[in-house]
N, C-alpha and C positions, 0 to 999 in steps of 0.2 A: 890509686889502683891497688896493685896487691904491694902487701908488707913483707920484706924480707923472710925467705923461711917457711912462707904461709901460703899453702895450694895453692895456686890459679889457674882458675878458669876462664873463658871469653866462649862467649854464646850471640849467635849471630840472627835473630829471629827476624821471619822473612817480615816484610809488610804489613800492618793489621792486625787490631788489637784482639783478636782470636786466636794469631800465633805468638803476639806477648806473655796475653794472662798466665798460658801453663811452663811456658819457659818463666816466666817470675819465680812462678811456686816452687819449680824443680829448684831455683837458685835460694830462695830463701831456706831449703831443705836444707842443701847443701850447707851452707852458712847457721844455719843456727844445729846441724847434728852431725858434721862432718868438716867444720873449721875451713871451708875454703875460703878464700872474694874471689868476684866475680865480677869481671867485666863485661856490660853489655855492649855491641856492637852495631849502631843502627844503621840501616841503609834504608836509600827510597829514592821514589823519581821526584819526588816535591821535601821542602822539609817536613821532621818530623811532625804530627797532628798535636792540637794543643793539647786531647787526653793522653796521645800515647807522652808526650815530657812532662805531663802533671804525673803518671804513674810512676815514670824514672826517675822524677827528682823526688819522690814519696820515700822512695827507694832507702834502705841504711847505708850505714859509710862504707861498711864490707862489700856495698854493689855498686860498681862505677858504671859511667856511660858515656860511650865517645859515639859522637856523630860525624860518620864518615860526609864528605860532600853528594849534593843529590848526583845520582846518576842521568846522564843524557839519553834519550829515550825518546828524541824529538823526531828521528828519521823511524819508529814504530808508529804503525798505521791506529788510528784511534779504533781501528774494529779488531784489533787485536785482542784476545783473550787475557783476564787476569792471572792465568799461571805462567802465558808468555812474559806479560808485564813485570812481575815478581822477580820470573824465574832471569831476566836480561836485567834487572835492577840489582840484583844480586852477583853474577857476574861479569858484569861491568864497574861494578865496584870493588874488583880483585887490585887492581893498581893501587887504591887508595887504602886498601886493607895490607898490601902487601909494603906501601910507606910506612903507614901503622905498628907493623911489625917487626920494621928495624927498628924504628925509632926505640921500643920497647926490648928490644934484645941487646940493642947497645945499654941502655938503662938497667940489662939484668934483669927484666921485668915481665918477660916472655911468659905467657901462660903456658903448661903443660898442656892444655887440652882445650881446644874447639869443638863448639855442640853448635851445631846449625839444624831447621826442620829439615822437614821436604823439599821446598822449592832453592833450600842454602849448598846443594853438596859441589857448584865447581867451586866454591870459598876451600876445597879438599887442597885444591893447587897450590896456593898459599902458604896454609897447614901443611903442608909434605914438604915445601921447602924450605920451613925453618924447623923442621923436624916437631912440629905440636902434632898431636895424635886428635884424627880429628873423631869425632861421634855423631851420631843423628840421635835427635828428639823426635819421634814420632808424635802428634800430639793429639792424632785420632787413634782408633781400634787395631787389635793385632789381624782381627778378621780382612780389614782393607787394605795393609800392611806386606798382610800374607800376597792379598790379588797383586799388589805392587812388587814383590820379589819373584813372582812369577810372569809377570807382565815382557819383559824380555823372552820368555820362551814362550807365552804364549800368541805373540808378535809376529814368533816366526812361524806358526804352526796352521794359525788360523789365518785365512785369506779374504773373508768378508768383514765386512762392517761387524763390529760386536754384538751390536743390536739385533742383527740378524741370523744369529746362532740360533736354530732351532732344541737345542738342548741348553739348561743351564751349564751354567761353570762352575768346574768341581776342582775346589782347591783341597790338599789335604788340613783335616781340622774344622775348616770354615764350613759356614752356610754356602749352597750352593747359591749362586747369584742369576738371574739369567739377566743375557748383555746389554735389553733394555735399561733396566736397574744397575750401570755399573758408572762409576761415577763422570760428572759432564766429560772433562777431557779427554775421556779415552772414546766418547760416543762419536766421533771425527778425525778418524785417522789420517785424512789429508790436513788438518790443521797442526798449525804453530804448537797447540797446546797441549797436544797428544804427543807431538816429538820432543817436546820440553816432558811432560810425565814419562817418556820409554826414556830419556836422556838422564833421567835422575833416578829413575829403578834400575838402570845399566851402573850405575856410580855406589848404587847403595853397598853393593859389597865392598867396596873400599874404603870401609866406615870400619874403626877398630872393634866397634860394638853399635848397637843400636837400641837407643830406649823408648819405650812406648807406655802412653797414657792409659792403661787400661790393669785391670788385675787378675788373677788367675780363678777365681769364683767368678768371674761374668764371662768369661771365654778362654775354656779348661783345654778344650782340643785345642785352640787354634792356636794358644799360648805354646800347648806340651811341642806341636809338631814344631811352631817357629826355635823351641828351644833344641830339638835332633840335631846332631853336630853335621855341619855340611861345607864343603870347600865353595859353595856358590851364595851363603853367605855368613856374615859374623856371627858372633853373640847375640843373644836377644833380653832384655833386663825388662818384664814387666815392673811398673813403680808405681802408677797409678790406685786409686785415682787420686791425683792431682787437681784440687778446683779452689777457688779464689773464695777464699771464705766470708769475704766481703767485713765492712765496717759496722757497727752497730749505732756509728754515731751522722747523723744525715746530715748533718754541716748546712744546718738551714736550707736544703733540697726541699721545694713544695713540695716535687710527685714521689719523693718518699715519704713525704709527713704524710698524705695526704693516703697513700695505697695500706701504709702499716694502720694506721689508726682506724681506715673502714677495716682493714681486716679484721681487728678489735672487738668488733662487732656482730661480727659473722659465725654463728656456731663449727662447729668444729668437725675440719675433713669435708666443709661444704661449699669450698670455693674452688670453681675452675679456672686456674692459671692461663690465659693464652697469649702466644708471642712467639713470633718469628726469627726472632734475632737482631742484631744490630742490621745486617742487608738484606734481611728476606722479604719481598712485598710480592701481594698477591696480586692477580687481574683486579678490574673493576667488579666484572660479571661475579669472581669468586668470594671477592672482599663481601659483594652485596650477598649469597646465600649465605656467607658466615654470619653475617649479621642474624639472616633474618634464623638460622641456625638454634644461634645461643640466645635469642627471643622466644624462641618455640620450645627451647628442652624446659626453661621455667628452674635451668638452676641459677647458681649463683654465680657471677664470674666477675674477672679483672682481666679487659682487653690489653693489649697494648699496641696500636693502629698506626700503621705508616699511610702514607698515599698510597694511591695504588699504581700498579705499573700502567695500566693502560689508562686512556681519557674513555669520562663514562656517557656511555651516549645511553642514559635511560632515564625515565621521568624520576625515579627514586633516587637521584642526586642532585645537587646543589652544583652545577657546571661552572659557577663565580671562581672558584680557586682552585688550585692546581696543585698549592703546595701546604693548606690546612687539610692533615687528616680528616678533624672533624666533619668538615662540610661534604664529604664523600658518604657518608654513614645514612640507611635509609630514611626518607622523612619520619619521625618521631616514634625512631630508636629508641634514642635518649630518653623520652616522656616512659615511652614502653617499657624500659630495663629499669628506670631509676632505682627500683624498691630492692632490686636484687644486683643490678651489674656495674661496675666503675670501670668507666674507658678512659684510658691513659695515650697520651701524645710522646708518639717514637720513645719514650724512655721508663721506665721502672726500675727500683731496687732489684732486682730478678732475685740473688741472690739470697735476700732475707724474706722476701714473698716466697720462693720456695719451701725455705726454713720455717715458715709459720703455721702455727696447729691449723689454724682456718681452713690452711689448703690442703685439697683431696685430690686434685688432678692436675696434669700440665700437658696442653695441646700446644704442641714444639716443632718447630723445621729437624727437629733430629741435629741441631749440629753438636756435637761431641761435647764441647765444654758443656754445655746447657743439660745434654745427657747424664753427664757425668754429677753435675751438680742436683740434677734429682735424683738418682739414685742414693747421692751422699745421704740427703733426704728423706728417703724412701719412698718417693713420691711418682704413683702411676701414671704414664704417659699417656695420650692420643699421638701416634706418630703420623705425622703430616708433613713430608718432603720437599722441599725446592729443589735446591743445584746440589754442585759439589759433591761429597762422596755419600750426601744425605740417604740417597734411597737405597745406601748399602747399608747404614748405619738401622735403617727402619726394619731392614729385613730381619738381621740380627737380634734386634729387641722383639719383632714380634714372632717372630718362625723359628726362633732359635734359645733367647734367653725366656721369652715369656711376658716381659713385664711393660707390653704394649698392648693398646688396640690402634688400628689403623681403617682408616674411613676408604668407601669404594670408591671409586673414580667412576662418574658419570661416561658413556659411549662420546662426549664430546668434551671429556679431558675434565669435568668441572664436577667437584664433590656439593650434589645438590642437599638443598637445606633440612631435605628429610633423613640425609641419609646423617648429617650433621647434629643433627636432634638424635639418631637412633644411637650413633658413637658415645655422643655425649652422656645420655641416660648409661649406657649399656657401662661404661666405665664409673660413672657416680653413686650410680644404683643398680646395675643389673648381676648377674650373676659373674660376667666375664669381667666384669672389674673389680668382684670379691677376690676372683682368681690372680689376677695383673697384682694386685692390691698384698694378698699375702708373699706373691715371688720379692715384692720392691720392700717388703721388711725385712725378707731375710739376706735381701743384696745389703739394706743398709748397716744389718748385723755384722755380713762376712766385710764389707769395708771397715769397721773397727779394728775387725781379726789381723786383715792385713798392711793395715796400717798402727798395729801395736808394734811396739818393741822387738818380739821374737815375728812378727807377722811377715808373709811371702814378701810384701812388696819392699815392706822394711829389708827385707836380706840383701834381696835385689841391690838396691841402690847404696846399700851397704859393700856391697861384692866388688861394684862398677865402683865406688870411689875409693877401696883400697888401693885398684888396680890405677888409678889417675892420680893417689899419692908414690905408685911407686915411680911413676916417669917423671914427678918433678924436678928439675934441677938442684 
């Protein structure tokens, strides 16, 4: 763990390698331009996954990793929500964090400072009892950040459903939201998982400071107002963006040989990227207009296809399997796309497919990392929403930064295939994706800026780690 003399840190990221990836980055920052190690801290109701200990033991010597035991989680009803799950996996693992922590202080080996995300802050309890100063990693937007600092007062204010607000929500800085669009958990205020999100925006100001993934050129208000000094909460340290620059080398991966070398091929800024994410899958009904969607615009693309969530009761499926992507895919898709499109099963390089001249667009669930990594790219979105705090993140990009287009929603919930052809053209060729197209160069600019040397976000994380060298023992 840490060396005599030598900063430490211990970072407790919740669950799921979506809340790893940008805690890695922040540690490797740390470690290679501010000298700490860093201890990571794993918790879970199973052990950990076989990607998330292949990434930790990737890991250099300056980052260690203890695996606390799973937490019990047996008496949680299986229709419980993922941020209930998390957020009781995390503490209920205070006992075995708070063993952890003598052991290490008897040893003289106490870190100064604990960073947990969102769903980490009662690990606070712990951290305040051996005097470590604890921080939040936020690892989404200051825009959603913001609605979470305010979420306690506006808890006590408002008395209906969110959803049911006939006026949007007006945070200072931010995009106004309206409460349809405000992310899952909060859409069910008699649930588990609404009083765990108002249970952890109640804690946030007990955080010595707070950092978040995002930087001051992609959200100037919402940044300026979270940075106002206020007794209701901490610091605020934009640092981002932070995104996983990924390997160049594909370690005998077919579907990365196979996605980099069509792209190869592919003239330039004329392939559309599309992918949900590691959990996002669509209906059957939706999966099949996407299909016949990206058939009908006539560009070029690279799917990336899970199963779908629902079983497909229509003649344009293959009913045999349940768990091959493929065989859910209209009949002769494949035959139809061949000359122009390559569909990929649950996985792709994401990271260097974005990075590649080939590519001109990326139709995204919006979840943040994914965001963030095209922008690094400069690469124009189609914002296309699932769960989580996505349809906050869509609003953002397209009402607010610019550098999206977002498809209609059909009167029965489903983006039909014309309207999927019209998004598609309208970003690869139309005028409204000249426009998307030149905002996403000059975000990919100002992320240089702020990630030089003298740059905003560089100071930031400069500022937050003198102040974590001074409380080291």
């Amino acid at each position: 763990m840490a060396e005599a003399n030598t900063p430490h840190i211990a970072i407790i990221p919740s669950p799921g390698m979506g809340h790893l990836i940008p805690l890695i980055e922040l540690a490797k920052r740390l470690v290679d331009h501010h000298n700490f190690t860093v201890t990571f801290i794993i918790t879970g109701e199973f052990s950990p996954s076989e990607a998330q200990r292949s990434v930790l033991n990737s890991l250099p010597s300056s980052m260690a990793s203890v695996y606390l035991p799973p937490a019990d989680l047996s008496d949680v009803p299986s229709t419980a929500g993922i941020e209930t799950r998390i957020s009781l996996t995390v503490t209920r693992s205070n006992p075995a964090l708070r063993e952890l922590f003598g052991a290490l202080s008897a040893e003289k080996r106490l870190p100064a400072v604990l960073i947990v995300d969102l769903f980490g802050t009662d690990a606070f309890d712990v951290a305040v009892q051996f005097h470590v100063s604890p921080f939040i990693f936020y690892t989404s937007n200051a825009n959603v950040m913001s609605f979470l600092l305010h979420l306690p007062k506006l808890d006590e204010t408002v008395s209906c459903a969110f959803r049911d607000l006939t006026e949007s929500i007006k945070i200072p800085g931010c995009v106004s939201v309206p409460g349809k669009d405000l992310f899952d958990p909060a859409q069910d205020r008699g649930d588990d998982a609404y009083k765990w999100l108002l249970h952890h925006a109640n804690r946030f100001k007990e955080a010595k400071g707070i950092l978040v993934n995002s930087f001051v050129d992609l959200e100037p208000n919402a940044i300026k107002a979270l940075q106002e000094p206020s007794p209701d909460k901490p610091p605020v340290y934009p640092i981002g963006p932070l995104v996983d620059t990924g390997s160049s080398d594909s370690n005998g991966n077919d579907e990365y040989d196979e996605c980099l070398n069509w792209l190869e091929k592919q003239p330039f800024g004329s392939v559309l990227y599309v992918s949900f994410g590691s959990g996002g899958t669509l209906t059957s009904e939706q999966f099949n207009e996407l299909a016949f969607g990206l058939a009908e615009s006539g560009k070029r693309f690279i799917w990336v296809i899970r199963s779908p969530s629902g079983i497909a009761n229509s003649s344009f499926f293959n009913p045999h399997s349940q768990t091959d992507p493929f065989s859910y895919l209209p009949h002769g898709f494949l035959d139809r796309t061949k000359e122009k499109g390559l569909v990929v099963g649950s996985w792709a390089p994401q990271v260097q497919i974005l990075a590649h001249p080939s590519v001109g667009g990326f139709l995204t669930h919006c979840g943040w990392n994914s965001t963030l990594e095209s922008i690094v790219n400069g690469v124009p979105l189609i914002a296309w929403p699932l769960y989580a705090e996505q349809k906050m993140n869509a609003l953002l990009l397209v009402e607010d930064v610019g550098a999206a287009l977002r498809p209609r929603l059909g009167e029965d919930g489903i983006v039909q295939r014309e309207e999927v052809v019209r998004v598609v053209k309208g970003l690869m060729e139309g005028e409204e994706g000249t426009v998307v197209r030149k905002k996403m160069k000059e975000l990919k600019e100002r992320v240089v800026r702020v990630l030089s040397n003298d740059g905003f976000s560089t100071k930031s994380l400069t500022q937050v780690s003198l102040k974590w060298k001074a409380y080291q023992r």
